[in-house]
Structure formats: structure tokens, C-alpha cells
N, C-alpha and C positions, 0 to 999 in steps of 0.2 A: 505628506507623501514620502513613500520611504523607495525602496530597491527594492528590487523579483528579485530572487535567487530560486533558481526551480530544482529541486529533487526526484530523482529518479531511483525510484527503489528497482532492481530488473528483475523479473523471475524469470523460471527455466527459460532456457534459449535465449535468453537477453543479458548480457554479459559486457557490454559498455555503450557508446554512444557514437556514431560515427560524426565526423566534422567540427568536434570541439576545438576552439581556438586554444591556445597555452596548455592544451590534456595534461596534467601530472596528476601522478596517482600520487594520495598523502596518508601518511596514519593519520586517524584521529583516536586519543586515549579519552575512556569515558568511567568516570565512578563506578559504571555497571559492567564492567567488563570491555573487552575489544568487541568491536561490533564484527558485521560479516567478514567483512575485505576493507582493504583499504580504499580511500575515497576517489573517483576521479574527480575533478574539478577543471575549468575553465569556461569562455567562453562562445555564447551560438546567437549569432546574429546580433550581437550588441548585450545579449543579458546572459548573467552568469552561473552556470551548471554544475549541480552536481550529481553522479552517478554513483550508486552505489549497489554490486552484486548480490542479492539478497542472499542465495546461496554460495557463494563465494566463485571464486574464478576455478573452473575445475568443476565447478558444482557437487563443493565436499559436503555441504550441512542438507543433513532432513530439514523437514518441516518445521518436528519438533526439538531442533537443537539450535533453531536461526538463533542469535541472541538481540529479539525483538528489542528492548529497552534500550540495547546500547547503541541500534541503529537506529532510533528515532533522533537517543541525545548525541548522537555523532552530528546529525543532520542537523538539527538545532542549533549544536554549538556552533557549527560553521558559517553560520548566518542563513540556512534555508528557511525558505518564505513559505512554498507552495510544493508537498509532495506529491506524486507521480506513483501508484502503484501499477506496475505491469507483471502481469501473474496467468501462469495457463489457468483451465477451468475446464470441466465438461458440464453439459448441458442438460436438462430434465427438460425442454421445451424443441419441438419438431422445427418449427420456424427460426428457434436459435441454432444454424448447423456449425459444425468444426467449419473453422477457418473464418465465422464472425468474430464480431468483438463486440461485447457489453458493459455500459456505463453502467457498474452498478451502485446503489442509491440506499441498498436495504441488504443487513447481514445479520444468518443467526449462527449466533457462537458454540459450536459445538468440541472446542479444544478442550481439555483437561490437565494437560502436563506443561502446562507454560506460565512464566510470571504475567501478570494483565494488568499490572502500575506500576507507576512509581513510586505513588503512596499509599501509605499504612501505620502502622504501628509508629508511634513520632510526628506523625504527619500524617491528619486521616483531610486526605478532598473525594468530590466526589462529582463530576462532568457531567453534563446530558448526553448521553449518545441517540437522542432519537433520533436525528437525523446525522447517522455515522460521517457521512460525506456533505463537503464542500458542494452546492449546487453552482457556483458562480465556476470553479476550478472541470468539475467533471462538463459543463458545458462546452467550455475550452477545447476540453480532450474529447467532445465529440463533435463541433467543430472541425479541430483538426482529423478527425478521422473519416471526415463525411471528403474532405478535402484531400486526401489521401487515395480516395477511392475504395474505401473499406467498408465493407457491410457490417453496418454498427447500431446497434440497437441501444436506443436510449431510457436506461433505468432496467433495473434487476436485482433479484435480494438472491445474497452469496450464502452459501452454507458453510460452513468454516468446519471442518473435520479435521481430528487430529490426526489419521493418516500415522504411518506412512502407507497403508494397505489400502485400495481404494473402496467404496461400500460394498456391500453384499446388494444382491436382488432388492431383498424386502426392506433396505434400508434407503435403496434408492425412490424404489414405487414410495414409500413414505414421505421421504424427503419430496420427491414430487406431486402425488397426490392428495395426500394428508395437509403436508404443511406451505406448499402454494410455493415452494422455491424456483428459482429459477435456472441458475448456476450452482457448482459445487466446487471446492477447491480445498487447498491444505495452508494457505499461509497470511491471506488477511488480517487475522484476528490470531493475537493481538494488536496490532500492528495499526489498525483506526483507532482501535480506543488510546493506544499510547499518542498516537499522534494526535488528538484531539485534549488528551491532557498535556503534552507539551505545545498546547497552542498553533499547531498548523494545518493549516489549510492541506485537506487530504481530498482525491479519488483515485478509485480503481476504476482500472483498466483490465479489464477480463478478456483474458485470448482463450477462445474455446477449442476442446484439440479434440474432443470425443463426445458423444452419446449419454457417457454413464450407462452405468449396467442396463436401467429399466427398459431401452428400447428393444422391441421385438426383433427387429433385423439388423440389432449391433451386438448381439451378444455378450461376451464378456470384455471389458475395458484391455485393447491390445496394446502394449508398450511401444511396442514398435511402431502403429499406426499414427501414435499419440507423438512421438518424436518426428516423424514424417510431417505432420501438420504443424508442428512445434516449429520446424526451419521455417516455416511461411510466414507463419505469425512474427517472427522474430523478425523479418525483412517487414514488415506493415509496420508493427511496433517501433520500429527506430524511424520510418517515415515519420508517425505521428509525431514523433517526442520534435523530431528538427523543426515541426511545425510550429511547437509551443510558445519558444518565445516571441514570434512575432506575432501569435495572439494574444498573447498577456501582456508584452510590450515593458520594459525595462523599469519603470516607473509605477508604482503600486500605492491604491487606497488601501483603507483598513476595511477588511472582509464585511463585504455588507448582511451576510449570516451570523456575525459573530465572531466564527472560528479563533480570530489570534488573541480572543479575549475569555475565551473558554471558561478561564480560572478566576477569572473575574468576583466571585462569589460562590467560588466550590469550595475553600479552604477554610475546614470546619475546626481544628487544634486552634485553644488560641496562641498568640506569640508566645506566652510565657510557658508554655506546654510542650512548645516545640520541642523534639530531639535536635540537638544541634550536629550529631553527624547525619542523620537524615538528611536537615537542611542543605548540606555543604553537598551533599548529590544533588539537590535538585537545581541548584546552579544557574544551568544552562536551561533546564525544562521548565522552569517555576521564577525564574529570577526577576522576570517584572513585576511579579506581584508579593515577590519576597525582599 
């Protein structure tokens, strides 16, 4: 039996956590660069927290400039157990309206201009992502969302675009008709797969703010509208997270999906092949099994 330490990744509109006991914000330095912002940390309800601004405080970083790797191993390094993705989204499904929220379970990776591991070249692994998400963790989070009073739909596959522009028409009718998706967004991925190769326990949390283009009487995707709904969500979303720890409870088994053991038989270099400045990054994300 080890300790929760819960992770909160925040997307747009969600920028810390209300009622943290000791709240200091900390650097954390990583092999891969400085991650978003710096970390908060303390404690909520007896187990201990940490938050971290995906796009920074100010919300300076796009999409494609988060520097995914360096905030999974910030998270890692700091002892987080179980992360917390909270991230707007609009919607391809009429029943999924702005101002729900989606556990989603299933994501297709449509980024291109982002690193998407930590290994390669010196160090070749290679993880299952079929099932990108934690089922024990996103239950948790919809739990506490059903307990919140949040219209929350459980299970949904994320389109991951790299954005920053949002789709065209015929990119959305596709992505909804064609390919059966459910949500769409810009910052997921990579951000599961990193998180499932440094061994943590991951869900998203989708706050839906818009339609997407394809529906008939939402026209095109309004900023403004999208920010309007964005303040709401951002009030649900920090109910939930205050929720967590006293659903997961301070005292933690070893993930009965797997999760913390991921790497378990992914790491295909053998030892004597290693790069050893590779190794010496992976540290913090690889270091049980190295």
C-alpha cells in the first residue's frame, strides 16, 4: 500500500485549485525542459495535491508549444500517483451539449508537431495504449461529477487536433460521421501516451464549450461563446477535483488495470545497448524498471 498524490493537469479556465492546505507553488527542473508553470502543491482533505497549469498562468502556451514531456516528468518526479486531465472540448454528439462534461475512454491522435515519448533512439519501449485511460481513476471523476451535480457522460473517444485553428465543416462532419468520434480538442495527446509510459494512472475530463462546426444551428465555432461557457465549466471543474480525494482516499493499491506497471515488459534496447545519457533522462519516468 503506498500514498495518492493526485495530479491536476488544468486546461483553459482552470488555472489552480481552490482550498489547498500549505498551497506553494514550486519549480520543478526536468531533463526535458521546464514544464508549463510552476507546480502547486499541498494538501485536500487529508491526501496530497498537486496542480499543474497546462497552459501556463496567463494562458501564454498554444496547444502545440505545451512542453508535454516535461510535465508528465515534473509530475512523476514529485511523487504523483493518479493524473487528472481537465481540458475544454466541443462536441460532435446533440446529447453531448456545452456545459456537459465527458469521461473520455477512447482518443484518436491527430497532432503532428509534438514529441510523443520519451523513448527512442538509445532507448527504444513501447506501451499499449489500447486503453489510453485509467477505468478505476476516470470512474472516480465521474463519481465525483455525478456528486457535484454535473451533467456527465460516461465514456467518449477525443480527437486530438493539432490546432491552433479549429476544424473546417468537412473536417468536422468527418470526424463525426465517418470516424464515430465523440469530443474534439487540442491538448490530450500527447499527454496519455506520456503519461502511460511514465506509469501513471491517467483520465480526462472533458469540459464541452461548443457544438464544433458540423452542427446546423451552431454555425461556425464563436470564441467568445466558447469563453462564456469556459467560466462555468471552470466553477464545475474545481468542484469535482475537491471531490477526489475523498474518493480515492489517502492510501492507495497498485492499479488493478496495470497502469503503474506499464513498462513492465516494454523496454526492448537491451542493458548493454543502452545510451546512457538517454537513461539518465528517464530517471524519474522509467526508474523502476531501470
Amino acid at each position: 500500500m503506498s500514498k495518492t498524490k493526485i495530479g491536476v493537469i488544468g486546461g483553459s479556465g482552470v488555472y489552480d485549485i481552490d482550498g489547498l492546505e500549505g498551497a506553494t507553488w514550486q519549480a520543478v527542473e526536468t531533463p526535458w525542459g521546464a514544464p508549463s508553470d510552476e507546480v502547486l502543491t499541498g494538501t485536500l482533505d487529508g491526501v496530497e495535491m498537486a496542480f499543474l497549469p497546462r497552459h501556463a498562468r496567463g494562458h501564454k502556451l498554444s496547444p502545440s508549444t505545451v512542453p508535454y514531456r516535461a510535465n508528465i516528468d515534473a509530475l512523476k518526479r514529485i511523487g504523483v500517483t493518479d493524473v487528472i486531465s481537465v481540458s475544454a472540448c466541443g462536441s460532435f454528439r446533440e446529447e453531448m451539449a456545452p456545459g456537459d462534461f465527458v469521461i473520455v475512454d477512447q482518443f484518436i491522435d491527430r497532432t503532428f508537431a509534438r514529441e510523443k515519448s520519451f523513448f527512442g533512439t538509445g532507448c527504444v519501449a513501447h506501451v499499449s495504449v489500447a486503453h489510453p485511460t485509467c477505468p478505476r481513476l476516470g470512474a472516480a471523476c465521474f463519481e465525483a461529477a455525478e456528486a457535484e451535480g454535473i451533467t456527465v457522460h460516461n465514456g467518449g473517444t477525443y480527437l486530438a487536433m493539432e490546432g491552433p485553428q479549429f476544424s473546417s465543416l468537412a473536417e468536422s462532419k468527418m470526424y463525426r460521421e465517418s470516424w464515430g468520434c465523440d469530443v474534439i480538442g487540442m491538448t490530450n495527446m500527447p499527454e496519455a501516451k506520456l503519461a502511460r509510459e511514465a506509469e501513471l494512472c491517467y483520465a480526462s475530463v472533458a469540459m464541452i464549450t461548443d457544438y464544433d462546426s458540423w452542427h446546423p444551428d451552431h454555425g461556425e465555432v464563436d470564441v467568445t461563446k466558447i469563453i462564456e461557457t469556459l467560466m462555468g465549466n471552470s466553477a464545475k471543474a474545481k468542484g469535482l477535483v475537491a471531490r477526489l480525494p475523498g474518493i480515492l482516499g489517502a492510501d492507495r493499491a497498485p492499479c488493478p488495470h496495470g497502469c503503474d506497471r506499464a513498462l513492465e515488459f516494454a523496454i526492448i534496447t537491451q542493458p548493454d545497448a543502452r545510451d546512457p545519457e538517454v537513461m539518465a533522462k528517464l530517471d524519474a519516468v522509467a526508474g523502476r524498471v531501470l
